[in-house]
C-alpha positions in Angstrom: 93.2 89.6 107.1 90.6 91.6 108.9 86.9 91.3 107.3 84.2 93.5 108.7 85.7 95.4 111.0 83.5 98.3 112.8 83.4 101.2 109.9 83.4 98.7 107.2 80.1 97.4 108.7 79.1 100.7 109.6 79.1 101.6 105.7 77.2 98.1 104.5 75.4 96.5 106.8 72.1 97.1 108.3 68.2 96.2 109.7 65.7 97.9 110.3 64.9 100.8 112.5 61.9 103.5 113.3 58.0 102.4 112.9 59.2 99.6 110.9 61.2 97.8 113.5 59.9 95.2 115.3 60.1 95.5 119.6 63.5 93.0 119.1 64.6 91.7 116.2 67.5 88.9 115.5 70.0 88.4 112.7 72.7 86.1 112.6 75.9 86.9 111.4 78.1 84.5 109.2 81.3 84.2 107.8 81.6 82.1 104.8 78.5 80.3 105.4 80.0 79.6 109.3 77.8 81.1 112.5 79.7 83.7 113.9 78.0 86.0 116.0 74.5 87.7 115.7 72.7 91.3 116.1 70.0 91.6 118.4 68.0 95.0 118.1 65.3 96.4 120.5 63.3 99.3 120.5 62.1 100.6 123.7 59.7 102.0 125.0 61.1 105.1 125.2 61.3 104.8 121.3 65.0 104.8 121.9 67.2 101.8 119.6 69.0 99.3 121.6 71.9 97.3 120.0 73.7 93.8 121.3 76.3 93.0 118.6 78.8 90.7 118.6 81.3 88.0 116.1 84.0 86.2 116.7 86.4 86.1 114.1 89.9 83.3 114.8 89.9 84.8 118.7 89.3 88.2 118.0 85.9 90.1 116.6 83.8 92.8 117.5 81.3 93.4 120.7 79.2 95.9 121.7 76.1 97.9 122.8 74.8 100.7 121.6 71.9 103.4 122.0 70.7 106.2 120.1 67.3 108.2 119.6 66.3 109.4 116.4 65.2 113.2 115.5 62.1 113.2 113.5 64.3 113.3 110.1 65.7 109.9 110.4 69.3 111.4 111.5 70.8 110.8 115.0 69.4 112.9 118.0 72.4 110.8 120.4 74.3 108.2 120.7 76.5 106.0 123.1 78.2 102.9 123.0 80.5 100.7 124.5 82.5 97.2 124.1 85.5 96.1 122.6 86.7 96.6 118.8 88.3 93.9 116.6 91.6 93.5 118.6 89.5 93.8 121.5 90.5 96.9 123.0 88.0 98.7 124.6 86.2 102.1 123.9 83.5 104.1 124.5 81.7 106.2 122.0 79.3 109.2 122.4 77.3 111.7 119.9 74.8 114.1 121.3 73.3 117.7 119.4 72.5 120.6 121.8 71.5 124.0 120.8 71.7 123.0 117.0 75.8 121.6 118.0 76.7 118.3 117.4 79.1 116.9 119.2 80.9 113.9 119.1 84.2 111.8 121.3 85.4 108.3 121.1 89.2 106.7 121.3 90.3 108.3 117.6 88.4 111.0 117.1 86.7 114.2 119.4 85.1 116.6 117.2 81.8 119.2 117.2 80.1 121.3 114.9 77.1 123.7 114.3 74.3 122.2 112.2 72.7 124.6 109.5 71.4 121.2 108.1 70.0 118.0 109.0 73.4 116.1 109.0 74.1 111.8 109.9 76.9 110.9 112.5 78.3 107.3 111.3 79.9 106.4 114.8 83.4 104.7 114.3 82.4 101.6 116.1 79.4 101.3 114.7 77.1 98.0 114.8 75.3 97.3 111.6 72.3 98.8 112.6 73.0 102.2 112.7 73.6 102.1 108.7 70.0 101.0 108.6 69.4 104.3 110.3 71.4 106.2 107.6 69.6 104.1 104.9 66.2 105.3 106.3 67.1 108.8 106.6 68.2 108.9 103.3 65.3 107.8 101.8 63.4 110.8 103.8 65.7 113.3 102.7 65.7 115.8 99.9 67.0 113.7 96.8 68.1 111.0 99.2 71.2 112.9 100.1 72.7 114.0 103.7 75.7 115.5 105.1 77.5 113.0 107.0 79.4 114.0 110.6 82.2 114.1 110.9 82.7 115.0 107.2 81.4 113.6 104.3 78.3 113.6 102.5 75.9 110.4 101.7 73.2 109.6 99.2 71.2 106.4 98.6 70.6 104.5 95.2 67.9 101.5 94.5 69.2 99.1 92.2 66.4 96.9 91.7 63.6 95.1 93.5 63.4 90.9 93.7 61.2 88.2 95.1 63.0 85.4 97.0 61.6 82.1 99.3 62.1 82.7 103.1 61.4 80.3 105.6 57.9 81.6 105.5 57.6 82.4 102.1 57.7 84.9 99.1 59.4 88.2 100.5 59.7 91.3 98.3 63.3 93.2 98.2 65.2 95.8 97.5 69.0 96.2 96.6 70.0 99.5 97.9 73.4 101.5 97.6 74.9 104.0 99.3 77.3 106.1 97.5 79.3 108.7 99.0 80.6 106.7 102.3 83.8 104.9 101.0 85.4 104.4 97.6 82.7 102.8 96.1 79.1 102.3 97.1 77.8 99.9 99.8 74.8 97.4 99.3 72.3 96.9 101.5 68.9 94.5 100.9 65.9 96.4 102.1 62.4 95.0 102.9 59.5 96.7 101.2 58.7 98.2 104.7 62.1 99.6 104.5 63.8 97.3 106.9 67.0 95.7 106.1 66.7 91.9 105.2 70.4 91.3 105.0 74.2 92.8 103.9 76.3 90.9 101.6 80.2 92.0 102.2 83.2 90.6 100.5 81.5 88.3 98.0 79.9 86.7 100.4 82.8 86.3 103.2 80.8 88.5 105.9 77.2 88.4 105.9 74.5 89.9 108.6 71.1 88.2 107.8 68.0 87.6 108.9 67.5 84.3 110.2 64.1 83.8 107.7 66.2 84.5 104.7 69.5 82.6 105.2 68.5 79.9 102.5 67.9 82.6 100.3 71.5 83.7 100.9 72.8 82.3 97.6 70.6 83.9 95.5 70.9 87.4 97.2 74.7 86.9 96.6 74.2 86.1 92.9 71.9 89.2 92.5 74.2 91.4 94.1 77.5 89.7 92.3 76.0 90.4 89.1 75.3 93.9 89.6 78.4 94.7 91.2 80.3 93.6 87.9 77.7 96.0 86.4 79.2 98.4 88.2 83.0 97.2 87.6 82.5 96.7 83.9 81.1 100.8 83.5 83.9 101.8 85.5 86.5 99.4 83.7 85.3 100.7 79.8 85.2 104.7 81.2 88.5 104.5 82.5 90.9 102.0 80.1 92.6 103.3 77.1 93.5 101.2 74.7 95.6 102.2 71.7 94.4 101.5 67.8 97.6 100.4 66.8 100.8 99.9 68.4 102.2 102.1 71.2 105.6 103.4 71.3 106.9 104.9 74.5 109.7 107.0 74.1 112.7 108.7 76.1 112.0 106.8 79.2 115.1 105.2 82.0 113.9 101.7 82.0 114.6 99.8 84.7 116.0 95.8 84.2 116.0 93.9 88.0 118.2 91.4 85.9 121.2 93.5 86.3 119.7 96.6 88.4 120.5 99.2 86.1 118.3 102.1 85.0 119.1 103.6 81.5 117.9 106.6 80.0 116.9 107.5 76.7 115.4 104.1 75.8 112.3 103.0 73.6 109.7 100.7 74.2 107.4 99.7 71.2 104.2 97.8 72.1 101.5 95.4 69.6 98.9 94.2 71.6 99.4 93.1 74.6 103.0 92.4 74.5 106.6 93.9 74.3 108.2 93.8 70.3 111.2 95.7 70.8 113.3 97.4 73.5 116.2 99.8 72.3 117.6 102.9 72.6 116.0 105.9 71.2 117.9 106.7 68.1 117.7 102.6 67.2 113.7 102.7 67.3 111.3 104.6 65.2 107.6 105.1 65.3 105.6 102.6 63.0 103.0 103.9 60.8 99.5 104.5 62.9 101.5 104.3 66.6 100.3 105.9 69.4 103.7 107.7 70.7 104.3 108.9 74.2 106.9 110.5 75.3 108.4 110.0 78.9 110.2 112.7 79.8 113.0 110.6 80.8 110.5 109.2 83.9 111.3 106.1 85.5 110.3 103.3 83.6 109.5 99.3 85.4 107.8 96.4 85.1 104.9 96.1 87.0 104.9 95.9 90.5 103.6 92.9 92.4 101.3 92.3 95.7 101.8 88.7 96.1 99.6 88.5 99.7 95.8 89.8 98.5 92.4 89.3 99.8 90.1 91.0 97.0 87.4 91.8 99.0 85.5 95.4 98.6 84.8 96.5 94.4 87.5 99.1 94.3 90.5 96.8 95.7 90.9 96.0 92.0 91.3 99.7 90.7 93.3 101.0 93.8 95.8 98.3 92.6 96.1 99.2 88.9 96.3 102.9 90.4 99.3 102.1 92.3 101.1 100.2 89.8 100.8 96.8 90.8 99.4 94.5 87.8 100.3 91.0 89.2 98.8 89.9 92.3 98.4 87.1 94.3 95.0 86.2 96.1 95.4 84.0 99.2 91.9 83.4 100.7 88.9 84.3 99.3 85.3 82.7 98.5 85.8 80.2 95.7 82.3 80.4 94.5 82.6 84.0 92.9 86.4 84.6 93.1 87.2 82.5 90.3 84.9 85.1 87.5 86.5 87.9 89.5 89.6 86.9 88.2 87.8 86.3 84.8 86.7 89.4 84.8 90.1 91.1 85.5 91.9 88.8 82.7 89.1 89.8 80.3 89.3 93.5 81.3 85.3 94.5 82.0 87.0 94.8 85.7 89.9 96.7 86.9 92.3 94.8 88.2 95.7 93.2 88.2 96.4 89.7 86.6 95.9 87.0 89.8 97.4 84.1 90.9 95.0 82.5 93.3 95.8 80.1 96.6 93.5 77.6 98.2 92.9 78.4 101.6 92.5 75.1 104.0 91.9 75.4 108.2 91.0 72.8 110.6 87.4 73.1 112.2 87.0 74.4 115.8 86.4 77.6 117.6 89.4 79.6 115.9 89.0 78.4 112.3 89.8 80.7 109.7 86.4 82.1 107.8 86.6 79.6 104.9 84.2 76.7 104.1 87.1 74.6 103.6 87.8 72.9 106.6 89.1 69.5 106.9 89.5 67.3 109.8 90.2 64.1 108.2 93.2 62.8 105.3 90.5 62.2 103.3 88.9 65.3 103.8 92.6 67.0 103.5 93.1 65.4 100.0 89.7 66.5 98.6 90.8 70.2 99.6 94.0 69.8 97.6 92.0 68.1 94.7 89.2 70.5 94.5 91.8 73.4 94.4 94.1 72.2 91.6 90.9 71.0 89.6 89.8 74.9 89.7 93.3 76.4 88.8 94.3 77.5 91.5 98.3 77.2 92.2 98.9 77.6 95.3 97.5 76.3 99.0 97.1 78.2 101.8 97.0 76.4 105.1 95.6 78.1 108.5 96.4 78.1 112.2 93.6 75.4 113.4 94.5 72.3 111.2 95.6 69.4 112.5 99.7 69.7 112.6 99.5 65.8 111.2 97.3 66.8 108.2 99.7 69.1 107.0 102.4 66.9 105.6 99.7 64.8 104.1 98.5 68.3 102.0 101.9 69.6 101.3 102.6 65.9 99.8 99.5 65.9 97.7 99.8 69.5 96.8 103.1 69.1 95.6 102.2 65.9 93.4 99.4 67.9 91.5 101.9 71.0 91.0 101.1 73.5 93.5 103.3 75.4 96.1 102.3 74.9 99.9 102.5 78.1 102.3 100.2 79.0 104.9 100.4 80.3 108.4 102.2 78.0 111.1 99.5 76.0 112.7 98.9 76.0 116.1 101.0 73.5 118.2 103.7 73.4 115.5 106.7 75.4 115.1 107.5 76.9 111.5 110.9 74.8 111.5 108.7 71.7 111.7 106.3 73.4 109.0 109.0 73.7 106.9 110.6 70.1 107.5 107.1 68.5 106.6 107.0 70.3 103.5 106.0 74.1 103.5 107.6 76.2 100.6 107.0 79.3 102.2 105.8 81.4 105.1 103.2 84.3 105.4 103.7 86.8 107.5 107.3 87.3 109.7 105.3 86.8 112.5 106.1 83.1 112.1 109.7 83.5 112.1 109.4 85.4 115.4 107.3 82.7 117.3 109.1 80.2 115.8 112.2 81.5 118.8 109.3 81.2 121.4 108.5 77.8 120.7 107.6 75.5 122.8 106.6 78.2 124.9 103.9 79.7 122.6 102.3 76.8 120.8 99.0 77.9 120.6 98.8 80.8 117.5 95.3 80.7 116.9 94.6 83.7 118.9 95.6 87.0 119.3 98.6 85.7 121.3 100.3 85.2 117.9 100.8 89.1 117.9 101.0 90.1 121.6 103.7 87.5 122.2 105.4 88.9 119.4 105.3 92.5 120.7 106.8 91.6 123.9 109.6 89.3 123.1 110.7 90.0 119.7 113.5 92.0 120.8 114.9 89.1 122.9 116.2 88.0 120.0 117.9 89.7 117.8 120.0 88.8 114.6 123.2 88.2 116.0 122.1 85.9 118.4 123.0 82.1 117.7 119.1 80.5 117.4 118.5 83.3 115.4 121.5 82.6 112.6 120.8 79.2 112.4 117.3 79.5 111.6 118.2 81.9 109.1 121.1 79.0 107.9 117.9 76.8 108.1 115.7 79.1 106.0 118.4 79.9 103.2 119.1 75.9 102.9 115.4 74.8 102.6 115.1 77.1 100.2 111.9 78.7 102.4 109.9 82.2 101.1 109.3 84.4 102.9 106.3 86.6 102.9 106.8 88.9 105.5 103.7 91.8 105.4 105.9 94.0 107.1 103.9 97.1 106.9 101.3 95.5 108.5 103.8 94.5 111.4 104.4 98.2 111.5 101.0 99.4 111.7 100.9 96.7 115.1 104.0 97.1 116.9 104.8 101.4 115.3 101.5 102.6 115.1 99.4 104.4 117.1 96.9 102.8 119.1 94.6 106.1 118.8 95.3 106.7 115.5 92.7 105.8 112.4 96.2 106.0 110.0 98.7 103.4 109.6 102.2 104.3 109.4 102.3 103.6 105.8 99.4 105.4 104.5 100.6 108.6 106.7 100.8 111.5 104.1 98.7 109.6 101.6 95.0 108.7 103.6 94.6 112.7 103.9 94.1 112.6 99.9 90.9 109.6 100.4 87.3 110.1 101.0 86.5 111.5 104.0 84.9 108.3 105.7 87.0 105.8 103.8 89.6 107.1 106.5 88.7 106.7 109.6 89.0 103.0 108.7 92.1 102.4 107.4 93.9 101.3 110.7 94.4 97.1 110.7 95.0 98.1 114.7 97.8 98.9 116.6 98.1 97.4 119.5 97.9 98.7 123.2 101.3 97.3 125.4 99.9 95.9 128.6 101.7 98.0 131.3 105.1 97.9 132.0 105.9 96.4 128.4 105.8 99.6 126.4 109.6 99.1 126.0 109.6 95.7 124.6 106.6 96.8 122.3 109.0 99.9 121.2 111.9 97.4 120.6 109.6 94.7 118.9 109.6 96.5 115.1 113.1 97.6 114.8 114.6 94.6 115.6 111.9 92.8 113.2 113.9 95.2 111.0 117.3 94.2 111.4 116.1 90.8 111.2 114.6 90.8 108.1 117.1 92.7 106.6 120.0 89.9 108.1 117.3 87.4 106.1 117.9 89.2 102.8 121.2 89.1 103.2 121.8 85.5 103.6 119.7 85.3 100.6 116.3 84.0 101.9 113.7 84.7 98.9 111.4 87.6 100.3 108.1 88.4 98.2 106.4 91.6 99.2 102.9 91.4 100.0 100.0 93.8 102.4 97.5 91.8 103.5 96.2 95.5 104.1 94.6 98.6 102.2 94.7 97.5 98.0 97.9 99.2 96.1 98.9 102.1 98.4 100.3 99.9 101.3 102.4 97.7 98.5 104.6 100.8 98.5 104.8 101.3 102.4 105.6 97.9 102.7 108.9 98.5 99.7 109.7 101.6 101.7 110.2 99.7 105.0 112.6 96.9 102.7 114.3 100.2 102.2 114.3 101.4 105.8 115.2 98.0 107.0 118.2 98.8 104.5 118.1 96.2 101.5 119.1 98.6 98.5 117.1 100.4 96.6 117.7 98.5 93.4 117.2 95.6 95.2 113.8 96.4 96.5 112.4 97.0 93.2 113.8 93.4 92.1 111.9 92.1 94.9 108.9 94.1 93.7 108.9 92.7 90.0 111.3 90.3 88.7 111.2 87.6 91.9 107.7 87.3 92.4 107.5 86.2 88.6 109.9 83.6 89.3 109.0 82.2 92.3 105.1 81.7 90.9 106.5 80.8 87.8 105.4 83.1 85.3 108.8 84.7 84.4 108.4 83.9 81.1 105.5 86.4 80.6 106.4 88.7 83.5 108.8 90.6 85.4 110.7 92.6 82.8 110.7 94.7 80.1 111.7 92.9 77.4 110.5 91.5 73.9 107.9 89.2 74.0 106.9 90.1 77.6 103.2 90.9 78.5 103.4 94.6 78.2 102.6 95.4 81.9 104.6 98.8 83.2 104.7 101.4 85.6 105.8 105.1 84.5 106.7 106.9 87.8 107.6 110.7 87.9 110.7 110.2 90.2 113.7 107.9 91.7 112.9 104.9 93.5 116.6 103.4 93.3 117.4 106.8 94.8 114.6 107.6 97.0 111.6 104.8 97.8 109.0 106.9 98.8 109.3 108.2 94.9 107.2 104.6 94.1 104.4 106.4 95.0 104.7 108.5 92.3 103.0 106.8 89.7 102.0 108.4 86.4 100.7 106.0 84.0 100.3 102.2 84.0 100.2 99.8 81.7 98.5 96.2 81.6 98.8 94.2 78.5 99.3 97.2 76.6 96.4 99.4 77.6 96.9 102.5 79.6 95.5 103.6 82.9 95.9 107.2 84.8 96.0 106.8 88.8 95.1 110.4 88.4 91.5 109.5 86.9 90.9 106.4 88.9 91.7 107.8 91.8 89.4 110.7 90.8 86.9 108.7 90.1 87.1 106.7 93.6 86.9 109.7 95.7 90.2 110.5 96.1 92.3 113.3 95.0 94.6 112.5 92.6 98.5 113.1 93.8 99.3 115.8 91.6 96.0 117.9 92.8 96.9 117.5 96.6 100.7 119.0 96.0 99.4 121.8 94.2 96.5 122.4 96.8 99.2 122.5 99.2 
């Protein structure tokens, strides 16, 4: 998972900037409560802003420096910058206005235009600072609001003011918002001479704070939690229907994954939040007081599933419920506020799916994954495991810096107190060996892939993982010997495998200059303006002379994976990516790779259920199921790229329309975009 990358940052995170700004200023930047990189900002004496940004994030991380001036307005009289992104490629950057023209260049994006009005470039590679900019021009402008280059438009919000204990005492601040930028708004923590104090991202997962404040950290992050479920729990009671008495969908071809069959003209009669009756539509008649809708003979399915999650931003939640999914799995976040996320998704004052959530566990050192879990010690290990299963969680989630000879001793305890083990391979192991000493499944494919290059590549904590990948995955495809008996290996340890193949596509298939992975080509056009230059995890650049091994390196993941299916490995889709949306690109590359249709949607709904254990609630449409469905104006089993055609959905029994959330996110709804068009 990627936290924080450049736009993301650019959107929340700030300090201060102008009169208020001190000659240099330093904040430090953490990632669940770990040091990971800091901010250093200068003025000169020029009056000219002068940026050093850096964080190191498991090998890879932003780093950069950046200048700008400021016109008298706040907004941006020029910019440069320099450094490497997260996947450390490098790039330059450069905004200037001359003659009332603004233009702008960097790796993705080379753009100008005439300014009638004061307007606010947001470069793409931001550091934090320059949203301090935007935050202080906003509060000189007219009613806070600007145009935002290169499209877009911005406009601030205060939320409240508080007093917290710094390191040298009382400090006065304010929670800001800025609305406009992405999906949802952004919070910022403002001084009361306007200059940021700190930027709370994730839940607390990626922080940039002053270095006086830091002990006030916890408090800032229960201020802000609370009034981000303020926000959730408006948007939640606007935008959920639920019926009076029971609902009765009519005329609908309901899809079973039991035997893969999709049959028309069937009934499905709902009390509460679960499933009475299922038959077809001459056998079932409205009840007295039931709310009826009709299908139109529109695909009918359970609800789909996103079993690799990492609820981060407010509208991840929402974006999920928009795209059908209703059943999720969460496999690192921050266990001090997740937990009443999921509460509050259960309890419906949030949007969101229902979640499973998985313990994440790493090793300490200069890779470890951002989690406050590490453990170096059996001891240590077991207390992980313990304080995990105490909480509810049901799964563990191990990383690439533990100690290969603590992982056995987790798996074993994990198992005794009921939970499944999966994780990423760690480093110096292969994933044969982290299956042998008790792994129940894999994330990402990536970790079949290596495991052909091991010994060779025995260090996965760095970006390695993926380059080695790009060059030498198509050394060995499916019909090579290693490569079936692996799979033989897979299929008789009864491994899962959860591949986040769009994701692999948006490395190896994408476009190293483009903001738009593969999967969300078609759709990203329809989000907020900003919100899309951000969507990219990142492809990567071949180093010369492999672009054909790079080329080679997807489609033979392809083949592979489908050669896996086949021998009946267990695959569970997951993103690790973009909430909702990329769930579908990554069931339309299970139907690329060529698993049928029919299958896919299975994969999608039934399987996940059983594999987490929750099949008795879940995963069909049936009596006595929860009622969670997806009504989708197309064919999936004869055409994927139909999943994305999602009408209505229905969690526990209460109705949603993609077509308002997504309206009220920003985005245009699907059915407003084809008839623009």
């Amino acid at each position: 998972m990627r936290f924080a990358g450049p736009l993301l940052l650019s959107l929340v995170l700030s300090t201060a900037i102008g009169d208020a700004l001190a000659a240099r200023r330093e904040q430090v930047v953490l990632m669940q409560g770990n040091v990971a990189g800091k901010q250093i900002v200068e003025t000169a004496t020029d009056g000219s802003i002068q940026v050093e940004y850096h964080f190191s994030d498991r090998g890879r991380g932003d780093r950069s420096k950046t200048r700008w001036r400021l016109n008298p307005d706040g907004t941006l009289a020029d910019y440069s910058g320099s450094g490497n992104d997260y996947l450390l490629n490098p790039f330059e950057e450069r905004y200037q206005v001359s003659g009332g023209r603004a233009s702008w260049k960097n790796p993705s994006e080379q753009g100008e235009k005439t300014l009638a009005a004061p307007a606010f470039f947001l470069p793409l590679q931001a550091p934090p600072e320059v949203s301090g900019a935007l935050a202080r021009a906003l509060l000189q402008a007219p009613d806070r609001k600007l145009a935002i280059l290169p499209a877009g438009e911005a406009r601030l919000e205060t939320l409240g003011e508080h007093e917290v204990i710094g390191k040298n005492g009382p400090v006065k601040l304010s929670l800001q918002r800025i609305v406009g930028l992405d999906f949802t708004p952004g919070s910022l923590w403002l001084r009361s001479d306007g200059s940021t104090a700190a930027a709370i991202y994730a839940s607390g997962w990626f922080v940039v704070i002053d270095t006086e404040l830091q002990d006030a950290l916890p408090k800032l992050l229960e201020l802000q939690e609370r009034a981000d479920a303020s926000w959730g729990a408006e948007f939640a009671q606007r935008l959920t229907h639920a019926p009076k008495g029971p609902l009765l969908i009519r005329n609908a071809r309901l899809y079973d994954p039991r035997d893969l069959r999709a049959t028309a003209g069937t009934s499905v009669l709902i009390e509460g939040e679960r499933i009475v009756r299922v038959a077809p539509d001459a056998q079932l008649k409205a009840p007295a007081g039931a709310e009826v809708i009709d299908a139109n003979g529109r695909f009918l399915m359970p609800g789909l599933w996103d079993v690799h999650k990492h609820y981060a931003s407010i509208q991840d939640g929402a974006l999920d419920i928009a795209a059908g999914v209703t059943s999720a799995r969460d496999v690192a976040n921050n266990f001090d506020t997740f937990p009443e996320r999921v509460k509050r998704f259960e309890a419906g004052t949030e949007i969101g799916p229902r979640v499973i959530m998985a313990g994440f566990i790493d090793g300490p050192g200069p890779y470890a994954g951002p989690t406050k879990m590490l453990v170096d010690t059996p001891e240590e290990a077991l207390k992980a495991v313990d304080f995990y299963a105490d909480r509810g969680y049901m799964q563990i989630k191990t990383y690439s810096s533990l100690k290969p000879e603590l992982f056995p001793i987790i798996a074993d305890r994990a198992h005794a107190r009921g939970l499944r083990v999966s994780g990423h391979v760690p480093a110096f192991m292969s994933a044969r060996q982290f299956i042998e000493a008790g792994a129940d499944e894999l994330q990402h494919f990536l970790f079949v892939e290596l495991n052909f290059m091991y010994p060779r590549v025995q260090d996965t904590r760095t970006k390695a993982r993926l380059t080695e990948v790009g060059e030498h995955a198509h050394e060995f495809p499916p019909e090579k010997a290693e490569v079936r008996e692996f799979v033989d290996f897979l299929k008789r340890h009864h491994t899962v495998l959860d591949p986040t193949m769009a994701l692999a596509e948006d490395l190896y298939a994408g476009d190293p200059d483009s903001k738009t992975p593969p999967g969300l080509r078609g759709v990203a056009e329809r989000f907020p303006p900003q919100a899309q230059r951000g969507l990219s995890w990142g492809a990567l650049k071949p180093p010369h002379g492999k672009e054909e091994a790079y080329r080679q390196a997807f489609p033979t993941m392809l083949r592979l994976l489908k050669t896996v299916h086949d021998a009946g490995v267990t695959i569970l889709p997951g993103t690790d990516a973009l909430a909702g949306y990329m769930l579908h690109a990554e069931l339309e590359v299970y139907s690329r790779a060529g698993i049928a249709n029919a299958e896919v949607l299975r994969l999608a709904t039934l399987t996940p259920a059983q594999v987490l254990g929750v099949d008795k609630d879940r995963g069909v449409i049936a009596p006595g199921k929860l009622a969670d469905l997806v009504l989708i104006d197309g064919d999936p089993l004869r055409d994927m790229s139909d999943i994305r055609k999602v009408d209505l959905v229905f969690k526990g029994g209460k109705r949603y329309d993609p077509a308002e959330i997504e309206q009220a996110l920003g985005i245009v709804p699907r059915k407003a975009a084809v008839a623009a068009n």
